[in-house]
N, C-alpha and C positions, 0 to 999 in steps of 0.2 A: 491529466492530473494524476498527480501519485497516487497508488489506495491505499497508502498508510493511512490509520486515522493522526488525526494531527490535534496538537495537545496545543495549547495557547496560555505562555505564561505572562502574569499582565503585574507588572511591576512600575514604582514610582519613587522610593526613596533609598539612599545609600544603603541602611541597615535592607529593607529589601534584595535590592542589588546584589548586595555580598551574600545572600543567605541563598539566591536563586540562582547566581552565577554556574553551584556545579552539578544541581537541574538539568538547565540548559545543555550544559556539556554532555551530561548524560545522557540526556532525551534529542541531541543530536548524533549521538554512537548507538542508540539504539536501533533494531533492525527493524522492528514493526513498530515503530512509530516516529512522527515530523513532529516540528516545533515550532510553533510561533511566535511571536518575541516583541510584545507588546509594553513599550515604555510611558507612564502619562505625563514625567515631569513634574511630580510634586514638588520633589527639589531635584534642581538644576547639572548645576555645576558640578556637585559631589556626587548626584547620580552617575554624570557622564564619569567621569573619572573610575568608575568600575567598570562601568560598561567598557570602558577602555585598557583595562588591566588584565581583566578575562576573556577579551575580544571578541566582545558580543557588540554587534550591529543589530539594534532593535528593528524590528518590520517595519510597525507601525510605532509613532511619535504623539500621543496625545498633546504633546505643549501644553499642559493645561499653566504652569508654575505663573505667580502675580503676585507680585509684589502686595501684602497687605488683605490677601486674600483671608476669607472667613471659612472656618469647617466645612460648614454649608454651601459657602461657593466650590470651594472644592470638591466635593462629593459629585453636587451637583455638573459640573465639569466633567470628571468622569464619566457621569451615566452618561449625558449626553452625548462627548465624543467616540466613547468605547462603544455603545449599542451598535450604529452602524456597520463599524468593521467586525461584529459578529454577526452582524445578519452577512455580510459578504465573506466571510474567510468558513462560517459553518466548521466550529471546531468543534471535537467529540469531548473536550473537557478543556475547563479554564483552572489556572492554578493560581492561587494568591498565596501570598503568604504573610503571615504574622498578624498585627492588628493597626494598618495605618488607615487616616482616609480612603486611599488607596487601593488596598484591600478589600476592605467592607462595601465600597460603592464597586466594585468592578465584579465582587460575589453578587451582588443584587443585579449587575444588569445581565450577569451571566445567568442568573435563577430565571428573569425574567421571559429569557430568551431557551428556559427549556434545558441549556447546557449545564453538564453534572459539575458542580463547584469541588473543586478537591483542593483543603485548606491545609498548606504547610506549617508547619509549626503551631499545630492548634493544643488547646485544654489550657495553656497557660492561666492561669488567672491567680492576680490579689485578693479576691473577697471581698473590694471595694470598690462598688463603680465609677467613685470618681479619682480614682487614685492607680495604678494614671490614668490623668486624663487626655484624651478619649479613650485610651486605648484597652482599658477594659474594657466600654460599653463596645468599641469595635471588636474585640474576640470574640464576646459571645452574642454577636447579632452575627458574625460570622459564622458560626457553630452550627448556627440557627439553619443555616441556606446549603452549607455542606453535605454533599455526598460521600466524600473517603474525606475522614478525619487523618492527615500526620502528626502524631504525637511526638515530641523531641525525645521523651523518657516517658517510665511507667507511671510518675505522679501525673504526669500531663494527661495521661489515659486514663488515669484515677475519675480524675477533675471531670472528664467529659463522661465516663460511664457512671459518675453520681449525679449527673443531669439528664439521666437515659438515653442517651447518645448509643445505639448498637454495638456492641461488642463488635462483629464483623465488619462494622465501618471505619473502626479503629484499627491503624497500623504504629507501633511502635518505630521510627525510624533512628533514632539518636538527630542531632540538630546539625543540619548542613554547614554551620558556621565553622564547626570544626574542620570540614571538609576543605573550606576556603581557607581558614584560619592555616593548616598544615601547607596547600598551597603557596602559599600569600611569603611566610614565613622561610619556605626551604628556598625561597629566590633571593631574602639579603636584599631588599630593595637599597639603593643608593637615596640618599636624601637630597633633596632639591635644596632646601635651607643651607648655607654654608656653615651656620649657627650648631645649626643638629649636626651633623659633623666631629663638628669640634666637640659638642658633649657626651657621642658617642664616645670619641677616641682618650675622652677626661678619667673616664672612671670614676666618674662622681655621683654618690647616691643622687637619684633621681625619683620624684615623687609626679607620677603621671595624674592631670587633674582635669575629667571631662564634666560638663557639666551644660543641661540645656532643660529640662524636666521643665516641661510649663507649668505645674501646680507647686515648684519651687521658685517661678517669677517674683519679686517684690521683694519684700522685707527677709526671705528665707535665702536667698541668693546674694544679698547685700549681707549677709550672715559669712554666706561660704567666703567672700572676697574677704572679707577683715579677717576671715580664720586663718587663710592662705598668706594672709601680711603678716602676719603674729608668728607662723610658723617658717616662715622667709627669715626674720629676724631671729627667731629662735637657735636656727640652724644655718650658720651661714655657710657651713660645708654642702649644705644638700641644695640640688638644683629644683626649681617647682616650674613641671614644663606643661603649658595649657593653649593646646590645640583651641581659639575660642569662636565657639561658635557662632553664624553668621549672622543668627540674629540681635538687632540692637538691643532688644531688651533684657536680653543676657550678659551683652556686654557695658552698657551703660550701670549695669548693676556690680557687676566684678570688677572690671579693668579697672576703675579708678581707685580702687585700694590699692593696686598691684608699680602704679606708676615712682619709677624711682628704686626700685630693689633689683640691687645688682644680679641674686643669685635666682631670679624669677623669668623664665622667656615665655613671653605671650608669640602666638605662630597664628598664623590663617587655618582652617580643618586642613588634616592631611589627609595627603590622598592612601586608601587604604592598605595598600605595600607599605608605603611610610610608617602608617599608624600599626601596622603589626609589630616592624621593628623596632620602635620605640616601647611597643608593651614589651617588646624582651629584652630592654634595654632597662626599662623599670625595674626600681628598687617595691614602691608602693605603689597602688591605683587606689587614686579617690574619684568616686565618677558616680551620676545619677543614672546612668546609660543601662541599658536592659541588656544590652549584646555586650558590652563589655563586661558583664558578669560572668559572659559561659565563655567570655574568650581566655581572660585575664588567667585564669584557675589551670586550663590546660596550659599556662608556660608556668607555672610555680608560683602565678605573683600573687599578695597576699591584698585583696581587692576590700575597699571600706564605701559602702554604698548609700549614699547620700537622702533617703528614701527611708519612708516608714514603715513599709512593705514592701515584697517584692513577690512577685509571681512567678519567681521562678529561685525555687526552695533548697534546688538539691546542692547547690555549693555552699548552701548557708548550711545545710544538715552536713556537708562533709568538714566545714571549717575550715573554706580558704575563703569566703567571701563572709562579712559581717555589716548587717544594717544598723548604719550608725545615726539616720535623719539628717536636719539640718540644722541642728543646733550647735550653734558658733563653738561653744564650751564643747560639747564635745567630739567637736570634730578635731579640734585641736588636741585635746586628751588620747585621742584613737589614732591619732597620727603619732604621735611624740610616743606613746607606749611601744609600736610598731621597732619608731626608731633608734628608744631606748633599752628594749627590752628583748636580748636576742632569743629568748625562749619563746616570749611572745611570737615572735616574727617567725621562728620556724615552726611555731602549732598551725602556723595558718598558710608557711609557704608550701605544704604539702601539694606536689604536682598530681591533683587528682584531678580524672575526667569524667564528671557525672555524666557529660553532654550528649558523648558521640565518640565513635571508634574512624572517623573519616570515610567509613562507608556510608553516609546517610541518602547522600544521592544516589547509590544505588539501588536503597531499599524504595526510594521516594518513585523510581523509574517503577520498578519493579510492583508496585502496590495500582502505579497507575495501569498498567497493563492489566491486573487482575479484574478492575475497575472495568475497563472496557471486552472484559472476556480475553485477552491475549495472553495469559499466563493462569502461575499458581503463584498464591499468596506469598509472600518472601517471608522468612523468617525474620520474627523482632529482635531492634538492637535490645540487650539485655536479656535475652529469652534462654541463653547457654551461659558459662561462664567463661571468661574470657582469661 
């Protein structure tokens, strides 16, 4: 058996995926230390499809994904099938990241089992525990079972050192997405869609519109659809392109405003190369999405965030990202300003990177080794100026 110690990253949804993908890569170049590459299947399809980008072959396969599945079953799904294969594989540290089911239950069975939790992307938080939900009460019952805190930036470190969280368990690393993000983006994915194509090569303002926030389900989502009809008609020059997400209840709530507008294309999700170059293809982003907020800002684009809050501050304090909620009126107000208003449009296209310098997997490798005694502490993103 090798005697590196071996680090087990245990991953289950696309925005995981892309966020852990240049982890993996990192913690398989590294010299004292192996990787293990534990996938549960939260979501499926869109999982695979990173895994397949970044050409990562997971070890182990939880399958837990079910159709109609509850939090709860979910969660529960994980401990159950993840404990095992750490009583057999004995890793010196488990790595989750962010705040999914996912996450939170594979930090627990990893506590449970003794092994030191080292949480990617932690300190985020809204202030609000049900907003989003779950995935604030998952960050910080995360927070909770962590051994080495990664912080994306220094408010994320704020956030966890006013909850007494050790200074010396906090590592600033900047946020791995950027790392992906730069990746993802210098390859010029080709589009599967023959559709996207063609409106790549139009040069027609494009309004990119994600949208799946469960605590915007019902009446606040039957909002965004009618705003997105109004501003279809409003603008018949601009394209409204919405990647829509796989669940019904999202789309039984949007799509049928949407049916019949010539300058409106509804797609299946794309797969991640796709969805980069379509953010750079973007004129606006309107999106409820938490990762498209730290993507959108590092290519210029002036991002309108469908959310009452948002837990992560820094592109709102630099002013290319703005929470606009879900209120019909003004989302349509927030868009039309964008597109009417080129002053407007450029106080916000500022290409600023709150996030990450693309080194974040290094520091993330480098923080784990000091973890396990195999190094020195790395220096924080933001700690010099750059």
């Amino acid at each position: 058996m090798d005697s590196n110690p071996r680090v087990m990253v245990v991953y289950g949804t696309r925005p995981e995926a892309i966020k852990v993908a240049p982890v993996i890569a990192a913690l398989r170049d590294a010299a004292n230390l192996d990787v293990i590459t534990v996938v549960t299947g939260q979501h499926r399809e869109m999982l695979d499809q990173v895994n397949e980008l970044f050409g990562i072959v997971p070890d182990h396969d939880l399958d837990i994904f079910e159709h109609g599945a509850t939090l709860s079953q979910t969660v529960a799904r994980v401990l159950e099938r993840l404990d095992p294969i750490l009583a057999a594989e004995q890793p010196a540290a488990v790595v989750v990241q962010g705040d999914t089911s996912t996450s939170t239950a594979a930090a627990l069975a990893a506590f449970h089992r003794h092994v030191p939790v080292v949480h990617l992307e932690a300190g985020l938080r809204s202030g609000n525990i049900h907003s989003p939900f779950p995935e604030e009460a998952n960050r910080k019952l995360t927070t909770q079972l962590a051994a080495l805190h990664l912080a994306p930036t220094p408010v994320s470190k704020a956030n966890l050192l006013t909850e007494t969280v050790a200074a010396q368990d906090v590592v600033v690393t900047g946020n791995t997405v950027i790392d992906a993000l730069l990746l993802a983006v210098g390859r010029d994915t080709p589009f599967t869609d023959p559709a996207l194509e063609a409106l790549a090569a139009s040069g027609r303002r494009i309004l990119l519109v994600t949208t799946h926030r469960r605590e915007n389900w019902g009446g606040a989502m039957e909002g965004v659809g009618r705003a997105l009809a109004r501003l279809a008609r409003t603008f018949p020059d601009l394209e409204i392109l919405l990647p829509a997400h796989r669940n019904p209840i999202v789309r039984e709530a949007v799509l049928p405003h949407l049916d019949g507008l010539p300058n409106v294309t509804v797609t299946e999700p794309l797969a991640y190369g796709e969805f980069t170059r379509v953010m750079s293809l973007a004129t606006v982003v309107l999106t409820d999405s938490g990762g498209v907020q730290e993507e959108a800002p590092s290519l210029g684009k002036p991002v309108l965030v469908m959310r009452e809050n948002t837990e992560r501050p820094e592109a709102v304090d630099a002013g290319t990202v703005r929470l606009i909620g879900t209120d019909e009126e003004r989302i349509v107000a927030s868009v039309t300003e964008l597109l009417t208003d080129p002053d407007a449009y450029a106080a916000m296209a500022r290409a600023t990177n709150p996030y990450g310098d693309g080194h974040a997997a290094a520091r993330t490798v480098g923080a784990i080794a000091c973890l396990l005694g195999l190094g020195e502490r790395p220096q924080e993103f933001g700690a010099v100026s750059r």
